[in-house]
NUKOLSE-856281 format. One record per atom (N, C-alpha, C, O): residue in one letter; atom name; x, y, z. Coordinates in steps of 0.2 Angstrom, whole numbers, always signed. Layout:
BEGIN
<"A" "CA" <X Y Z>>,
...
This chain:
BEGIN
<"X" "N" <+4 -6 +0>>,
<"X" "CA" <+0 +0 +0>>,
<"X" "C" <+4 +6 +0>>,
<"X" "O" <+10 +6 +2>>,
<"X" "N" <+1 +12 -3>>,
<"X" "CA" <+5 +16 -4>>,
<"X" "C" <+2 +23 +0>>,
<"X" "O" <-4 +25 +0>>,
<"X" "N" <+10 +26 +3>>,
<"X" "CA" <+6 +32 +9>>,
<"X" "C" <+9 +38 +4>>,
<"X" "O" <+14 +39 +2>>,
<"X" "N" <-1 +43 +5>>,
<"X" "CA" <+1 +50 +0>>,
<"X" "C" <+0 +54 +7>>,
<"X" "O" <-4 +53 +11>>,
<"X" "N" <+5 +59 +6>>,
<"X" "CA" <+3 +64 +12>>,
<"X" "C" <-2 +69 +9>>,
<"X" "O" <-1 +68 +3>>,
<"X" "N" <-7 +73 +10>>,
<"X" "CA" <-12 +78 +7>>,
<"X" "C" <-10 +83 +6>>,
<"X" "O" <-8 +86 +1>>,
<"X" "N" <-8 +86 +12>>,
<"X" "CA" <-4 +93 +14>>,
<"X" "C" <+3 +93 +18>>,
<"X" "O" <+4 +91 +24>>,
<"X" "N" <+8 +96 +13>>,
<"X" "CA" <+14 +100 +18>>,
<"X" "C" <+17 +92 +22>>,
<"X" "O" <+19 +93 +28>>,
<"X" "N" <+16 +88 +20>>,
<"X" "CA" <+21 +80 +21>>,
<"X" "C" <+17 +80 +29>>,
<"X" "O" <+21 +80 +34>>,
<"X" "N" <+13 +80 +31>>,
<"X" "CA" <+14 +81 +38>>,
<"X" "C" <+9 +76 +40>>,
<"X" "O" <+3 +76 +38>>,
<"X" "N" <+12 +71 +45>>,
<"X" "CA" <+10 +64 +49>>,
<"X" "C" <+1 +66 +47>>,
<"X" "O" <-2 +65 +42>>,
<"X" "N" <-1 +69 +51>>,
<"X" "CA" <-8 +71 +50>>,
<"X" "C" <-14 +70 +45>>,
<"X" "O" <-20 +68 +45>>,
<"X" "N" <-9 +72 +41>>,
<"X" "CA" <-13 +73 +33>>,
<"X" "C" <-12 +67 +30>>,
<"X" "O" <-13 +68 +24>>,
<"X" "N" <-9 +62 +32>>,
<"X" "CA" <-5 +56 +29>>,
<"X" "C" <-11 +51 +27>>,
<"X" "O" <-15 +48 +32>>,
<"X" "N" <-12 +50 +20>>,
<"X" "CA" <-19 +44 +21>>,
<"X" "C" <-16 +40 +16>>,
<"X" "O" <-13 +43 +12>>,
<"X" "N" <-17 +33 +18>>,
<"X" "CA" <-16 +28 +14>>,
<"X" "C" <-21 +27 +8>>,
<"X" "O" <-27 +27 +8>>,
<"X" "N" <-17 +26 +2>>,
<"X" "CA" <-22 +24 -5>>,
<"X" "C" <-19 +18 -9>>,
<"X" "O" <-14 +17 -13>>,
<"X" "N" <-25 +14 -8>>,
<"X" "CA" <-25 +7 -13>>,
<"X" "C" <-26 +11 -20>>,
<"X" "O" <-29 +16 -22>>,
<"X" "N" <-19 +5 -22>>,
<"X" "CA" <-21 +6 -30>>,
<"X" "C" <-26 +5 -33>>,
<"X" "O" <-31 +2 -30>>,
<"X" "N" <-28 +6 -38>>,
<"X" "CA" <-36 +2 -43>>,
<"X" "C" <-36 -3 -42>>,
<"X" "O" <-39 -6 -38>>,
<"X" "N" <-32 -4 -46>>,
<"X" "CA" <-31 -11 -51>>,
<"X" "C" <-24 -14 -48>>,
<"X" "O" <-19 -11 -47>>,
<"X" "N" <-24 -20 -47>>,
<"X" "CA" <-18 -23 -46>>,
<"X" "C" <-12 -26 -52>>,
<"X" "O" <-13 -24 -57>>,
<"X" "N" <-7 -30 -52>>,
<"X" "CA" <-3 -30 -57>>,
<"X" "C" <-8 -35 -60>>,
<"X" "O" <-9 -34 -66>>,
<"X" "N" <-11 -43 -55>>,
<"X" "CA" <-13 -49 -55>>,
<"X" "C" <-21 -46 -61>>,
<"X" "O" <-23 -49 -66>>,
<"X" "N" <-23 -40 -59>>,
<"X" "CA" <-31 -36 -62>>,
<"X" "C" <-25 -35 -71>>,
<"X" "O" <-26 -39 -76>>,
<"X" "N" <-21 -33 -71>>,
<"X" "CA" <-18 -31 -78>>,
<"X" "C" <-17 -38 -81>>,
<"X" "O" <-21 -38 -85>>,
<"X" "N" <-13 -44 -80>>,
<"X" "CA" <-11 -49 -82>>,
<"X" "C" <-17 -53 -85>>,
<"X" "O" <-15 -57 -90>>,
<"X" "N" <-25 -54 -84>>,
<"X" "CA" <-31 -56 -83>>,
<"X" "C" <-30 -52 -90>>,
<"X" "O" <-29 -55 -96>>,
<"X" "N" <-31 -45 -88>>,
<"X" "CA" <-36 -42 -92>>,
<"X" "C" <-31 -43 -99>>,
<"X" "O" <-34 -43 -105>>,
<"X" "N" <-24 -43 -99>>,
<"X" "CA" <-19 -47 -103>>,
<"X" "C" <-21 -52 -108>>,
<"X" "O" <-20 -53 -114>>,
<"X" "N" <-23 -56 -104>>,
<"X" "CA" <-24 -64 -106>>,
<"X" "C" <-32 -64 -110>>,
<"X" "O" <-33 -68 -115>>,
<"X" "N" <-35 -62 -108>>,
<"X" "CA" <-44 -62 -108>>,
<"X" "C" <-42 -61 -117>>,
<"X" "O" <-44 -65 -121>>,
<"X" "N" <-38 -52 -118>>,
<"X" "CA" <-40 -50 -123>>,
<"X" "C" <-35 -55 -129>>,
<"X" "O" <-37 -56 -134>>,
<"X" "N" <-28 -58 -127>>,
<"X" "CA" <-25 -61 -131>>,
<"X" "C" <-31 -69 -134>>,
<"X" "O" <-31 -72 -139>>,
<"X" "N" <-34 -69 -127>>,
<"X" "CA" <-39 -76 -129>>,
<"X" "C" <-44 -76 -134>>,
<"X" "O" <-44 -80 -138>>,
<"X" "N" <-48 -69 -134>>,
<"X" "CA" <-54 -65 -137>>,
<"X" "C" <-50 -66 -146>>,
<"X" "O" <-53 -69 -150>>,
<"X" "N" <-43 -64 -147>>,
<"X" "CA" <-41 -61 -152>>,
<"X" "C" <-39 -68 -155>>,
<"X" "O" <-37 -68 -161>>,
<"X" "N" <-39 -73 -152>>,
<"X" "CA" <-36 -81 -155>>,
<"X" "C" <-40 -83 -157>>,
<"X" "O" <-39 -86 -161>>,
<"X" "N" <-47 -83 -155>>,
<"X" "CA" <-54 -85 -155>>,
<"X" "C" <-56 -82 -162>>,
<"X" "O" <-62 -83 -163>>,
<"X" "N" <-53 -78 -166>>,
<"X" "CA" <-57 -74 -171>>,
<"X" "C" <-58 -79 -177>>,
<"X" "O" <-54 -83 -177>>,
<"X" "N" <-62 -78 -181>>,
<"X" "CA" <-64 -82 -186>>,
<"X" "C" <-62 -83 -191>>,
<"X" "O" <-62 -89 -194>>,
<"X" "N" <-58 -78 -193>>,
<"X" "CA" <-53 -75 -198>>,
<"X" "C" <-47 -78 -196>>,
<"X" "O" <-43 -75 -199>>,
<"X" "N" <-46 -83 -192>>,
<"X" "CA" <-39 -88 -193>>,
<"X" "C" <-41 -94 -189>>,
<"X" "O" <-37 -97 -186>>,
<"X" "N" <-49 -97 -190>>,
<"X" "CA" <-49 -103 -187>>,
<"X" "C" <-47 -107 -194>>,
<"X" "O" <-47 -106 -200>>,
<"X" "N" <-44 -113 -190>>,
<"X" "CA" <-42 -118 -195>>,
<"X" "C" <-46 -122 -200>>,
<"X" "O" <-47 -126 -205>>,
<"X" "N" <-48 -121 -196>>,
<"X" "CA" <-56 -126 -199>>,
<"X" "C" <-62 -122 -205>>,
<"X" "O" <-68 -123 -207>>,
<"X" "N" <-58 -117 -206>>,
<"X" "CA" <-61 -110 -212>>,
<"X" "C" <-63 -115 -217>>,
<"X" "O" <-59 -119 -217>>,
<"X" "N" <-67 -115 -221>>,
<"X" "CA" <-68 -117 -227>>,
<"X" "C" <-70 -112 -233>>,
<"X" "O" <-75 -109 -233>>,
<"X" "N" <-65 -111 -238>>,
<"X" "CA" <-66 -106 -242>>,
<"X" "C" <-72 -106 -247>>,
<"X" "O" <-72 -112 -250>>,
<"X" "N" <-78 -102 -248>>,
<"X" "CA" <-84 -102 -251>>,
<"X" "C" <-79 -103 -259>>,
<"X" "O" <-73 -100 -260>>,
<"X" "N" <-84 -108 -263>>,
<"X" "CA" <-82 -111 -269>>,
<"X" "C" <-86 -110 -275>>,
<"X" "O" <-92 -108 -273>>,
<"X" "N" <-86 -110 -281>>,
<"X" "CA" <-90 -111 -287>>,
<"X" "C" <-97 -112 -285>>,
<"X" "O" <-102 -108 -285>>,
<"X" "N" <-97 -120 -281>>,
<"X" "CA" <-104 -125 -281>>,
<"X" "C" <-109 -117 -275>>,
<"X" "O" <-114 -115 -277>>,
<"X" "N" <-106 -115 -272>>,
<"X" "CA" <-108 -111 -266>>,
<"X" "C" <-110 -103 -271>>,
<"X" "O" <-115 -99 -269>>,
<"X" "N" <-107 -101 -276>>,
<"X" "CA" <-109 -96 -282>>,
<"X" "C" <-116 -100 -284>>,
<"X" "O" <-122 -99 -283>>,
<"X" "N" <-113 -105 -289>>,
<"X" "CA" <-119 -108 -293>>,
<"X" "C" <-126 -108 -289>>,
<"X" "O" <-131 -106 -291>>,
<"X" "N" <-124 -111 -283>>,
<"X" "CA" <-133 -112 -278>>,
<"X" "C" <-137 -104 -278>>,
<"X" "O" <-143 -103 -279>>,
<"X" "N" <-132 -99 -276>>,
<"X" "CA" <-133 -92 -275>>,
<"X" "C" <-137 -90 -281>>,
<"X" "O" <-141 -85 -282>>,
<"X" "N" <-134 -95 -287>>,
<"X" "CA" <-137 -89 -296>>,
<"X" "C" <-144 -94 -294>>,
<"X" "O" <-148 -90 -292>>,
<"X" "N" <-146 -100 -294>>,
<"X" "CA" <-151 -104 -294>>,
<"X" "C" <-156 -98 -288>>,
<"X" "O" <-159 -94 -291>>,
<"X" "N" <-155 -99 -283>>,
<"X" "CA" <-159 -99 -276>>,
<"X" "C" <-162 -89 -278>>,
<"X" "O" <-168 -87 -275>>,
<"X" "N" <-159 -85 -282>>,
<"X" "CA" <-160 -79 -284>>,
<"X" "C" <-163 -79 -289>>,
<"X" "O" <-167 -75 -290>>,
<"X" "N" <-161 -84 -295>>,
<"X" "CA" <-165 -83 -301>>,
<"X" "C" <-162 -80 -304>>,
<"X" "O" <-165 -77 -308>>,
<"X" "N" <-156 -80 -305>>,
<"X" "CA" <-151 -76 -310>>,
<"X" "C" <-150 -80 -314>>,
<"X" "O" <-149 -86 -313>>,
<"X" "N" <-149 -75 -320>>,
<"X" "CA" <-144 -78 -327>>,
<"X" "C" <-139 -76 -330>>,
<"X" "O" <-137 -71 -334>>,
<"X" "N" <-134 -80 -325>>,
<"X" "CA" <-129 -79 -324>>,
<"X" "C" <-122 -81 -330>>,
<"X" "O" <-123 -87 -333>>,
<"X" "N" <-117 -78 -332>>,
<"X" "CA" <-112 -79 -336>>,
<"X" "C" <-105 -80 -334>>,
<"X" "O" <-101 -75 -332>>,
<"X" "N" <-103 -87 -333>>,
<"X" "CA" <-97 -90 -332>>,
<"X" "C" <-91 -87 -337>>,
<"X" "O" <-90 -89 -342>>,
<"X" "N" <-86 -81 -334>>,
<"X" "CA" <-80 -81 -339>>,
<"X" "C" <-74 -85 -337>>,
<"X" "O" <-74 -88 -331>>,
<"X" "N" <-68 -86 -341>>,
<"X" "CA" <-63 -91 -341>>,
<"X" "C" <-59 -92 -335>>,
<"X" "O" <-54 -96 -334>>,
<"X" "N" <-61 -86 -331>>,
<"X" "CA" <-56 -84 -326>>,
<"X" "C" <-61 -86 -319>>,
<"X" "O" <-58 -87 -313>>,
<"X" "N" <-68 -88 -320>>,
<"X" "CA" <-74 -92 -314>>,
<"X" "C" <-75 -85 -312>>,
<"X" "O" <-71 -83 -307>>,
<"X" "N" <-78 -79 -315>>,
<"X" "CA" <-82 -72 -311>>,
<"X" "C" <-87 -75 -316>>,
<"X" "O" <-87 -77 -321>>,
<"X" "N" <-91 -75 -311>>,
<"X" "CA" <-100 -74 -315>>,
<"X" "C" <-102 -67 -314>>,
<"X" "O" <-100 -64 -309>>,
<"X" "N" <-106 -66 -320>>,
<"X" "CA" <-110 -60 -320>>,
<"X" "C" <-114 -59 -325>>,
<"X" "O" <-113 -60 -331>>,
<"X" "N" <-119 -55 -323>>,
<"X" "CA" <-129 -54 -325>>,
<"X" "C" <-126 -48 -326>>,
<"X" "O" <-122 -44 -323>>,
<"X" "N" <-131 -47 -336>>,
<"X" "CA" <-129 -39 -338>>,
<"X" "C" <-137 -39 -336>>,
<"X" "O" <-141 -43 -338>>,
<"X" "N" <-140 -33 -332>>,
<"X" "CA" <-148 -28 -335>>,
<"X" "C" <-147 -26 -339>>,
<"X" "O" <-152 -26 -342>>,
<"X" "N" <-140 -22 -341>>,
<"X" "CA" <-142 -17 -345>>,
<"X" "C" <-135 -17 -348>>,
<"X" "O" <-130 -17 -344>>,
<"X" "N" <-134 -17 -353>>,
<"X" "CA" <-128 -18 -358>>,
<"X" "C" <-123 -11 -357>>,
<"X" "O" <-117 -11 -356>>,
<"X" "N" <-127 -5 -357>>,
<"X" "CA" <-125 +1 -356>>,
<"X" "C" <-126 +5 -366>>,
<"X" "O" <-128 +1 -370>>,
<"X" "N" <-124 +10 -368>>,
<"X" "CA" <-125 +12 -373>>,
<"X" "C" <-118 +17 -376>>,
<"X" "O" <-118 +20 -381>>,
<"X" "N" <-113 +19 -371>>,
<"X" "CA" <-109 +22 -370>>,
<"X" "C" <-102 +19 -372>>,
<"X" "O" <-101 +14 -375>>,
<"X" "N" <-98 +22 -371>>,
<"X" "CA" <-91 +21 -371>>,
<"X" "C" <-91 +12 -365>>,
<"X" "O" <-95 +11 -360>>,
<"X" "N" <-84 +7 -369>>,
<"X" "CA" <-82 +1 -366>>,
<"X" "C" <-76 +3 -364>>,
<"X" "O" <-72 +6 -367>>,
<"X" "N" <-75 +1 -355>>,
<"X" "CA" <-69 +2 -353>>,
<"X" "C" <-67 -4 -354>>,
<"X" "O" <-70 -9 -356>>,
<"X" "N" <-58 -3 -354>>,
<"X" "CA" <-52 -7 -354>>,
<"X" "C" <-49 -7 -347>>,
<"X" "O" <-50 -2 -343>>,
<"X" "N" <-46 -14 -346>>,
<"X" "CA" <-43 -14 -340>>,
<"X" "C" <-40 -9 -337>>,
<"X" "O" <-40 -10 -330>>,
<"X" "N" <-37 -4 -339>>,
<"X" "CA" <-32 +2 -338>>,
<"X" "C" <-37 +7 -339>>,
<"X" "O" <-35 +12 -339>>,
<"X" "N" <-44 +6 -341>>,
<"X" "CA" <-48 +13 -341>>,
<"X" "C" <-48 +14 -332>>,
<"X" "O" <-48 +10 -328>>,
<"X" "N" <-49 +25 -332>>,
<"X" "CA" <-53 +24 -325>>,
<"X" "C" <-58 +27 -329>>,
<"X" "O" <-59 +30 -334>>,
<"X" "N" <-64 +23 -323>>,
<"X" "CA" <-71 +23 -324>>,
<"X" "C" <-72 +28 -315>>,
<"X" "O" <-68 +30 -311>>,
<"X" "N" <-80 +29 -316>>,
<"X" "CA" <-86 +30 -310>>,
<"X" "C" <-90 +25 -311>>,
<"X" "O" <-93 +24 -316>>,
<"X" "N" <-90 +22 -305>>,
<"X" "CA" <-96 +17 -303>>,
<"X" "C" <-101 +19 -297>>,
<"X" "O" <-99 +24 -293>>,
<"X" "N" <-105 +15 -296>>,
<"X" "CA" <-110 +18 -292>>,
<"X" "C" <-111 +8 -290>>,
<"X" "O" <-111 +4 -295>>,
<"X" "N" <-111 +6 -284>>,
<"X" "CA" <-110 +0 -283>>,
<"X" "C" <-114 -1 -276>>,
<"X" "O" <-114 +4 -272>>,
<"X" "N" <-116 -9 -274>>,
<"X" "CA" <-117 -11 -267>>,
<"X" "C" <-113 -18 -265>>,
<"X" "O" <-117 -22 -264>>,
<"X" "N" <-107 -20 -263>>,
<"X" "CA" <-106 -25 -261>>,
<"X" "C" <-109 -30 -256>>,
<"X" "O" <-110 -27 -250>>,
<"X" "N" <-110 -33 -256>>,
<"X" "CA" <-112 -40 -252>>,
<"X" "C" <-108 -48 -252>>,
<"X" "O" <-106 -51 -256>>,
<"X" "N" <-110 -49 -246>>,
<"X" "CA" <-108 -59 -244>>,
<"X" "C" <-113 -62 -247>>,
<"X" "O" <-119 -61 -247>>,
<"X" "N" <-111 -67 -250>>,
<"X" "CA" <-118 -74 -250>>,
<"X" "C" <-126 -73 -246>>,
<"X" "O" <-131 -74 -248>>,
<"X" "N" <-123 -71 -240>>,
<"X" "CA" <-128 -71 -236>>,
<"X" "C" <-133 -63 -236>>,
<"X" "O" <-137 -63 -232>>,
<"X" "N" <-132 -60 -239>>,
<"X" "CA" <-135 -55 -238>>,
<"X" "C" <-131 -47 -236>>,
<"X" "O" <-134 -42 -238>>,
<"X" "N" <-123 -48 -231>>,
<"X" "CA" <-122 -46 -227>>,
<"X" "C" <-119 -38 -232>>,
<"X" "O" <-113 -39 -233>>,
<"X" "N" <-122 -33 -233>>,
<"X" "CA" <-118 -28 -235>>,
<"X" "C" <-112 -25 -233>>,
<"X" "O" <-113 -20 -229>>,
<"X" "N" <-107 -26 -236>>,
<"X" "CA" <-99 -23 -233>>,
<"X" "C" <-96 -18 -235>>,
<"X" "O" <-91 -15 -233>>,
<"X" "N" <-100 -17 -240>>,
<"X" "CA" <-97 -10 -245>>,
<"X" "C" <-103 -7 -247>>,
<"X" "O" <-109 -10 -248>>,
<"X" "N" <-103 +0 -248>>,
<"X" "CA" <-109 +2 -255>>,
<"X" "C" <-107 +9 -254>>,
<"X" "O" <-106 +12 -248>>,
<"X" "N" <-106 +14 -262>>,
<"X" "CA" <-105 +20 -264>>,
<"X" "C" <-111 +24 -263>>,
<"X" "O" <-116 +20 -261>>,
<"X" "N" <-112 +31 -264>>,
<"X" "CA" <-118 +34 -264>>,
<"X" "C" <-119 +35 -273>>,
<"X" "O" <-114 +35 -277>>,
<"X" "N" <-127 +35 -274>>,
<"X" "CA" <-127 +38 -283>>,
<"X" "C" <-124 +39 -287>>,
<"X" "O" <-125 +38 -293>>,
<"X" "N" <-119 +45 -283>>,
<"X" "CA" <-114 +46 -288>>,
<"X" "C" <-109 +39 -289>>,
<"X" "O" <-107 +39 -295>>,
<"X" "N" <-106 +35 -286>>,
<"X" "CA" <-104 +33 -287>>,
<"X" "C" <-96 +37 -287>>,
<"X" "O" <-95 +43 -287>>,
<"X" "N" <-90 +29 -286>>,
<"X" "CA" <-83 +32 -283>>,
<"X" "C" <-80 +33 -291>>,
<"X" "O" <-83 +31 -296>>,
<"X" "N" <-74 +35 -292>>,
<"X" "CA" <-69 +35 -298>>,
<"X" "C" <-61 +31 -296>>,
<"X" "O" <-57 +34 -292>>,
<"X" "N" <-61 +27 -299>>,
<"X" "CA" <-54 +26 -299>>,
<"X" "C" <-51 +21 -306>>,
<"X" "O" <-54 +20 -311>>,
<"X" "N" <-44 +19 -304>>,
<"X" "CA" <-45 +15 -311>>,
<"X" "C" <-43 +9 -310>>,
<"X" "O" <-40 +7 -306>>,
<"X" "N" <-45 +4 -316>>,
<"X" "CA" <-45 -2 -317>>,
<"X" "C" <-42 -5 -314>>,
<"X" "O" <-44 -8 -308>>,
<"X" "N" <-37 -6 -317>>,
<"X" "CA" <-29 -9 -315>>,
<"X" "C" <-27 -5 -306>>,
<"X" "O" <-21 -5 -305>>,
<"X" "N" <-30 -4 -301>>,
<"X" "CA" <-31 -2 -297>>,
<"X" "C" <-35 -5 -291>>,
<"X" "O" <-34 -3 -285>>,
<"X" "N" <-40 -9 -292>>,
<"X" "CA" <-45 -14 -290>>,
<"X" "C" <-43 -23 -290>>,
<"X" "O" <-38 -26 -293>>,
<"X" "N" <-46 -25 -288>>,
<"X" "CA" <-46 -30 -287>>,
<"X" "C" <-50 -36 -292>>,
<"X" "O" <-56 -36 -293>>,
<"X" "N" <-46 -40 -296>>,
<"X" "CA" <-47 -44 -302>>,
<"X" "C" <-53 -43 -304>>,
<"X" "O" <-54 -39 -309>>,
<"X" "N" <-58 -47 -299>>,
<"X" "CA" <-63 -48 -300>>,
<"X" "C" <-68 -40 -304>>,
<"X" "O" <-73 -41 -307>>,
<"X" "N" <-65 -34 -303>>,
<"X" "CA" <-68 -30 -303>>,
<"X" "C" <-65 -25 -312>>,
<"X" "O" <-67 -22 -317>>,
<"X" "N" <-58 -27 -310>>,
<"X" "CA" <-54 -26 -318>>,
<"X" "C" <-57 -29 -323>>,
<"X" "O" <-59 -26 -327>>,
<"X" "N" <-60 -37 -323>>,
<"X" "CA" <-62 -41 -328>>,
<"X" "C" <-70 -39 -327>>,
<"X" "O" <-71 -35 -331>>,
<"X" "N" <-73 -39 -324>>,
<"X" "CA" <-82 -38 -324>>,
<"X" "C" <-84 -32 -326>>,
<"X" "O" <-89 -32 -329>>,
<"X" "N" <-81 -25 -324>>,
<"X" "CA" <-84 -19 -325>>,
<"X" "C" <-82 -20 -333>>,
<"X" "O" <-87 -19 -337>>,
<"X" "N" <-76 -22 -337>>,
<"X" "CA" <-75 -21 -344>>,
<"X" "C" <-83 -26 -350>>,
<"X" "O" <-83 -27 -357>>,
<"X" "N" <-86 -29 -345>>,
<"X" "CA" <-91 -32 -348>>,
<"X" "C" <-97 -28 -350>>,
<"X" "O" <-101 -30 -354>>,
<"X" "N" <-99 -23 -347>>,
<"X" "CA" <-103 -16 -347>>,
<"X" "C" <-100 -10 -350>>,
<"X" "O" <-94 -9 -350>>,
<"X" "N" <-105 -6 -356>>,
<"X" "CA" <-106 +0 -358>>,
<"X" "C" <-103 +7 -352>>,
<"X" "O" <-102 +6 -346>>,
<"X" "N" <-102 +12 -354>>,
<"X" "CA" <-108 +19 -350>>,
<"X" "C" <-113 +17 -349>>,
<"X" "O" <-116 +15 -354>>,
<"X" "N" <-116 +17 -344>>,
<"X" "CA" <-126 +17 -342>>,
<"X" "C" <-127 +11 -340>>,
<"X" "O" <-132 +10 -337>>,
<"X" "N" <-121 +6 -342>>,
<"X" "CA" <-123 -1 -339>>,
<"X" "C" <-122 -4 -332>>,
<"X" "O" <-118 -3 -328>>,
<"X" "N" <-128 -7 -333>>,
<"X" "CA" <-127 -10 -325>>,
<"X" "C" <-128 -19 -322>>,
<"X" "O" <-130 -22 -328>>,
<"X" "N" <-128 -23 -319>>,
<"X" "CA" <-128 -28 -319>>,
<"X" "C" <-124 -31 -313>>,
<"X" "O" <-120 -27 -310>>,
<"X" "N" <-125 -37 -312>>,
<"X" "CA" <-123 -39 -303>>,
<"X" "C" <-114 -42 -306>>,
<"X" "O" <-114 -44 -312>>,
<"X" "N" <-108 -42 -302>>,
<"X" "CA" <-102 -46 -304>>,
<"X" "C" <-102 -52 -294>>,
<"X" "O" <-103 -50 -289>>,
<"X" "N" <-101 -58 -296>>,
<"X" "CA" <-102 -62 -293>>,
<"X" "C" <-95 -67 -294>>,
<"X" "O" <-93 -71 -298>>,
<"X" "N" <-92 -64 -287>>,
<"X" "CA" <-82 -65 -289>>,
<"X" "C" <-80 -69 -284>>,
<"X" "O" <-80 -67 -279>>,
<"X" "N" <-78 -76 -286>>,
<"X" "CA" <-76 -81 -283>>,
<"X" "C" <-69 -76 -280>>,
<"X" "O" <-67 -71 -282>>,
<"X" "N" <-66 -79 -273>>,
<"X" "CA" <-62 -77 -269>>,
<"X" "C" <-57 -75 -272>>,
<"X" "O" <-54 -70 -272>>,
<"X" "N" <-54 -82 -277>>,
<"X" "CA" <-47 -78 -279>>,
<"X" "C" <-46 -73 -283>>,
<"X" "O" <-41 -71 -286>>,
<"X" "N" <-53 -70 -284>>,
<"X" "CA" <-51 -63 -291>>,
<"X" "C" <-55 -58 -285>>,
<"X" "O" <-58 -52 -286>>,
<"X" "N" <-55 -61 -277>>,
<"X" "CA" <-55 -53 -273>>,
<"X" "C" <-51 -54 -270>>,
<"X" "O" <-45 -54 -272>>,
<"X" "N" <-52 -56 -264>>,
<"X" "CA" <-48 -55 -260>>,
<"X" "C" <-43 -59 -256>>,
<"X" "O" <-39 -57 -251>>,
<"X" "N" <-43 -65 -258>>,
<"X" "CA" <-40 -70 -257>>,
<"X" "C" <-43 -77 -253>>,
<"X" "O" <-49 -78 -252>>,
<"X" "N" <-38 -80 -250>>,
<"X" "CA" <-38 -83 -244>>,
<"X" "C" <-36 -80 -238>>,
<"X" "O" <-36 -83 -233>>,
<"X" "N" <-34 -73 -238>>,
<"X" "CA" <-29 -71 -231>>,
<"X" "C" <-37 -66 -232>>,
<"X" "O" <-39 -65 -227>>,
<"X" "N" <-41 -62 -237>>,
<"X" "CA" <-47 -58 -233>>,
<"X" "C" <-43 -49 -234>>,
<"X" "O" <-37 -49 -236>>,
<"X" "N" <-46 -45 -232>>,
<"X" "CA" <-43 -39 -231>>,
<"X" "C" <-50 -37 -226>>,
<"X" "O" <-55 -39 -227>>,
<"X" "N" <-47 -31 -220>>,
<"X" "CA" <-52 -26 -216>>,
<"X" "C" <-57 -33 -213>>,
<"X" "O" <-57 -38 -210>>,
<"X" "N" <-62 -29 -215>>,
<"X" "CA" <-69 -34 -213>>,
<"X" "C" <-72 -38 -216>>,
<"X" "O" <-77 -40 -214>>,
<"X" "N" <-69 -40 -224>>,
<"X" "CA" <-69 -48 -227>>,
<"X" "C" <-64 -51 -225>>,
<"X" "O" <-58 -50 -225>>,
<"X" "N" <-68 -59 -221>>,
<"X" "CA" <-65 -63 -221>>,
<"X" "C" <-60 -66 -229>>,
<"X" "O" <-63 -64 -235>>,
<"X" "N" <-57 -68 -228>>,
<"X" "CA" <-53 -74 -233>>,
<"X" "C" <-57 -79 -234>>,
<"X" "O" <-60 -82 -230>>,
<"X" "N" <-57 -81 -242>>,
<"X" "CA" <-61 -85 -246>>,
<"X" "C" <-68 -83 -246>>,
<"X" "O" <-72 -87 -248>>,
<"X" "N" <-69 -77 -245>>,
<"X" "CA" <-77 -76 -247>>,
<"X" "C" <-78 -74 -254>>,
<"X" "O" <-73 -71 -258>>,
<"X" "N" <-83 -76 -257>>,
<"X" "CA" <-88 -73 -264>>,
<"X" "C" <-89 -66 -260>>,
<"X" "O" <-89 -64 -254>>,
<"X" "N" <-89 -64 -266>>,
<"X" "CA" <-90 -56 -266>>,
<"X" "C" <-96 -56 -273>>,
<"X" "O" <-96 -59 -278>>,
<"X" "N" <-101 -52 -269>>,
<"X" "CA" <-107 -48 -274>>,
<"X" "C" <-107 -42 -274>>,
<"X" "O" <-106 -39 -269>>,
<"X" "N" <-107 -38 -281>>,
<"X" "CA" <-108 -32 -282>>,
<"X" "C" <-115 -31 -287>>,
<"X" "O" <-116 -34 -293>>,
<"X" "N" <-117 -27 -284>>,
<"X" "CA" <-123 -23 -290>>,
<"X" "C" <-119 -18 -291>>,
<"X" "O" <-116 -16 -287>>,
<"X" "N" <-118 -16 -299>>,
<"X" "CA" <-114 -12 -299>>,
<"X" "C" <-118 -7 -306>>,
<"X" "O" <-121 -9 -310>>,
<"X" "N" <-117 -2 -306>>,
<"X" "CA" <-120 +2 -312>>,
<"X" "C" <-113 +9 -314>>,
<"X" "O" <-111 +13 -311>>,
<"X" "N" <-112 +6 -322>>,
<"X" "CA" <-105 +10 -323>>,
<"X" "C" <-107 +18 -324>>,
<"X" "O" <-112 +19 -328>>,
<"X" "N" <-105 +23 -321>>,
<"X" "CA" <-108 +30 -324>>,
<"X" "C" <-103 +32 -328>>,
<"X" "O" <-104 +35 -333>>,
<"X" "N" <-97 +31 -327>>,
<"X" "CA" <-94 +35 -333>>,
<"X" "C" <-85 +30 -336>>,
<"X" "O" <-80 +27 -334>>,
<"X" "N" <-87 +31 -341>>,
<"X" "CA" <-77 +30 -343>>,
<"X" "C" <-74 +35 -344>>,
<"X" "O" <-76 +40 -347>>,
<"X" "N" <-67 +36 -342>>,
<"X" "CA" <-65 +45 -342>>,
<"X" "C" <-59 +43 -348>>,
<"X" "O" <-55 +47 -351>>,
């Protein structure tokens, strides 16, 4: 225990004060969060990477008509677009909503949509938007290895499909 004097050192004024927290309270709360941080999902071993078959049930169970290219990205045109065709190295404006399999929305731009360019994004996203016009829109449905891998980035786990509704606004 630890003695503070209040005033001018003097025996009188001397009161004793427990710490908060002990060393034994810091070590716990040590361990608690290393345990919490082991426990995360995003490096259990037993992870199984979402697959083709797991794509395909998604175009079935929604009713899509869906387009297999050589590289396994599926994707539904609505609307071909009527405008300028980007190239891999084009930058565009898109207007987009990302989601999981499951529903779970992870991303999404406002109306106007973001601008960046091609060769800047991730596979799945270089090869699918050059499938749409200007004005065009349609969903791209990107098996893991043309997003983000098995290792995941931010708050995509690793091995996830990725869905985008996307509508292209502009080729610059």
């Amino acid at each position: 225990m630890e003695k503070r004097c209040i005033k001018n050192n003097h025996p009188i004024f001397a009161q004793t004060v427990k710490p908060i927290f002990s060393m034994k309270s810091y070590l716990y709360l040590i361990a608690s969060v290393v345990f919490f941080i082991s426990c995360s999902t995003k490096t259990d071993s037993n992870f199984e990477p979402e697959t083709e078959a797991d794509i395909l049930q998604y175009i079935e169970d929604n009713n899509l008509n869906a387009t297999r290219s050589n590289s396994g990205l599926y994707y539904v045109i609505h609307n071909e677009g009527t405008g300028a065709r980007p190239t891999s190295t084009s930058n565009v404006r898109v207007a987009y909503k990302g989601y999981f399999l499951d529903g779970v929305v992870f991303d999404e731009s406002d109306s106007n949509g973001i601008s960046f360019g091609l060769n800047q994004v991730i596979q799945g996203w270089t090869e699918g938007i050059t499938y749409f016009k200007e004005g065009g829109n349609g969903i791209l449905l990107i098996p893991y290895q043309l997003g983000y891998g098995a290792s995941g980035s931010g708050s995509i786990p690793g091995g996830s499909v990725l869905i985008f509704d996307v509508r292209l606004l502009q080729v610059n």
